[in-house]
N, C-alpha and C positions, 0 to 999 in steps of 0.2 A: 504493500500500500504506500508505503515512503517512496519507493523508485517511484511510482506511478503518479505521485502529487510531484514529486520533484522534479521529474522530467515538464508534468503540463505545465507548473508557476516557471520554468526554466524556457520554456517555447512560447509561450500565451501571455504578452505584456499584461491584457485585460485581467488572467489570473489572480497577478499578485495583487494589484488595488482588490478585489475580491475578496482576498484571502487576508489581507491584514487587517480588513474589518469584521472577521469571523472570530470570535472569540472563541468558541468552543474547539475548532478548527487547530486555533494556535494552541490551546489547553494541551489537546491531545500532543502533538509536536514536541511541543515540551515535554511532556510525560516520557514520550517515547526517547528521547535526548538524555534522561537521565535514568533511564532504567535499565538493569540485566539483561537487553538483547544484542546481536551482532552489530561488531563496528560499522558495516556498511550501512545499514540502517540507522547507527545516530549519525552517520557521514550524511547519509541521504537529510534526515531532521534539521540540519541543522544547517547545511544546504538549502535544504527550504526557505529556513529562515533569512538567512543571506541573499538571496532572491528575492526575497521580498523589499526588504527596508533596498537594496541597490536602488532601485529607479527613480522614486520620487519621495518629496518633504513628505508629504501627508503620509506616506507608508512609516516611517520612522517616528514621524508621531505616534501615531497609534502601537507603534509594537513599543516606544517607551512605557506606554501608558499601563502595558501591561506586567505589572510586579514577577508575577509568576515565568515570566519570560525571559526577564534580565535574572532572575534566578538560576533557571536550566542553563543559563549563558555562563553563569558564575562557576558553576556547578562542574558543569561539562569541564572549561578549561582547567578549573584545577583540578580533577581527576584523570580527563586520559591521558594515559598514557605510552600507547602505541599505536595509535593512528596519527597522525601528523597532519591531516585532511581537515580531519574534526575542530582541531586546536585553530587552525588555518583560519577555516571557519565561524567561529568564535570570536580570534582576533580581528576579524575581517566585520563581523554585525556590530563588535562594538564601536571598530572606527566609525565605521557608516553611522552608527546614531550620535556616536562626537562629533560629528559635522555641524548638526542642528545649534543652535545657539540656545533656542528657548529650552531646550532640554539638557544643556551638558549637566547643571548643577543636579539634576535629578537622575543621571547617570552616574555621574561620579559618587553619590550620595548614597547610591541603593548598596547595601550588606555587600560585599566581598568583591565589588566591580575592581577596585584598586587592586586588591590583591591577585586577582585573576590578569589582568593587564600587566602588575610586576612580573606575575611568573611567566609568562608570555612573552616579555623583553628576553628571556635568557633563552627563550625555542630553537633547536639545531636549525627548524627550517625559518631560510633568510627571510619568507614573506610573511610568516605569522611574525616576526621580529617586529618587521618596518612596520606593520600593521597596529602593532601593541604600541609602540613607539609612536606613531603619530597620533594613535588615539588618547596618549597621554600628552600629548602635545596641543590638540584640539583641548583637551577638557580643562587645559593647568588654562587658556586665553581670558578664561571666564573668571572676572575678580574674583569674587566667593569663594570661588575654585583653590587658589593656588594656598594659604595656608595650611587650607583639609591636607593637601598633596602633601605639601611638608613637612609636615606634623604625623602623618600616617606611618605607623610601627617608627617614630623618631625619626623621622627622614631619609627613608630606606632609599625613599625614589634617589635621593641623590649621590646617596652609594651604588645605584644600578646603573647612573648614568657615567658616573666616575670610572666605573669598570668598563661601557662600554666606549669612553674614548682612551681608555690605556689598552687595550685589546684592538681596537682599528681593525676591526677584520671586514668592515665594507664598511665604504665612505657614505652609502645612504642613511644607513642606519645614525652613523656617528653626525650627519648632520642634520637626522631629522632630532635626535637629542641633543643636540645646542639648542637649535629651533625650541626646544620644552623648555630648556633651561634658561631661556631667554623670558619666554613669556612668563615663565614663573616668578622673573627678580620683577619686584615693586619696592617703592618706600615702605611698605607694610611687611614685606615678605624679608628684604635684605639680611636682617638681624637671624632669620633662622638661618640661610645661609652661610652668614661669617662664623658663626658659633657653631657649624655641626664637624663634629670631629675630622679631623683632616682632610674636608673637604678641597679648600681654598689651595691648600699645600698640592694636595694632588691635582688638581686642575692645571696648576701653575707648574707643574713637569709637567703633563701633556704637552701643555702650551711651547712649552722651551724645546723640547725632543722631537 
């Protein structure tokens, strides 16, 4: 049944507007995304779901809207662990709903979105990286935003970022994370920055090397 919706929301623009006002629809999707069945079918799940919010604003509205949704999102990315598609996946609906401006703070805000996107920045594969990395780069532009980021588990994000410009291992990646670390500094934010443990020091060998 997953191949089957995945392929027609994947072929049929009309589909997805359709289907991202179907509550019950996406209920189940989600169930199926976090339950004991075959990889391919939470591949397919979640799939879907990325198909849907791709096209237009209003699809991304409505799938924020749904708690239970950015849940199985949460959920999915921090448990699997051998499909690479799935995680892809995942990092890929979150950026698409960081896009939205009216919605970042209620993404970034919902139970374990942050920590799903941290684990996601360290993914072997490059796109679920770039993916997790610009969607923390979209959500830190939103004032509100960028203290939460911060301050979340002591400012891990900027030990993830720190690691990934001493690592250099692709120049997108390394500058879609300036790009966060930029929209993140404010007059308000600056002071978490100077004061978190060797940040400052370590940035400043990058910089020189």
């Amino acid at each position: 049944t997953m191949k089957v919706l995945y392929r027609y929301c994947l072929r049929i623009n009309d589909a997805k507007t359709d289907m991202a006002s179907n509550a019950r629809l996406l209920k189940i999707v989600s169930q199926v995304s976090t339950h004991d069945v075959g990889s391919g079918t939470k591949e397919d799940a979640m799939g879907i779901i990325r198909n849907i919010a791709l096209p237009s604003k209003e699809n991304r509205l409505l799938l924020a809207s749904k708690p239970f949704l950015l849940d199985a999102i949460v959920v999915t990315a921090l448990n699997e662990k051998n499909n690479y598609k799935i995680r892809e996946n995942c990092s890929a609906i979150l950026w698409y709903l960081a896009v939205e401006s009216e919605i970042r703070a209620k993404v970034l805000f919902h139970h374990g979105v942050i920590d799903a996107l941290m684990r996601l920045t360290s993914d072997l594969y490059l796109k679920t990286k770039l993916n997790a990395v610009s969607a923390i780069g979209n959500l830190a532009t939103a004032p509100h935003t960028k203290s939460h980021l911060l301050k979340h588990r002591s400012g891990e994000v900027l030990d993830i970022f720190l690691d990934i410009f001493r690592r250099r291992e692709d120049s997108d990646v390394v500058r879609r994370a300036g790009r966060t670390l930029r929209h993140l500094v404010n007059k308000e934010t600056v002071g978490l920055i100077v004061i978190h443990n060797g940040f400052l020091d370590g940035l400043t060998d990058c910089i020189l090397t």
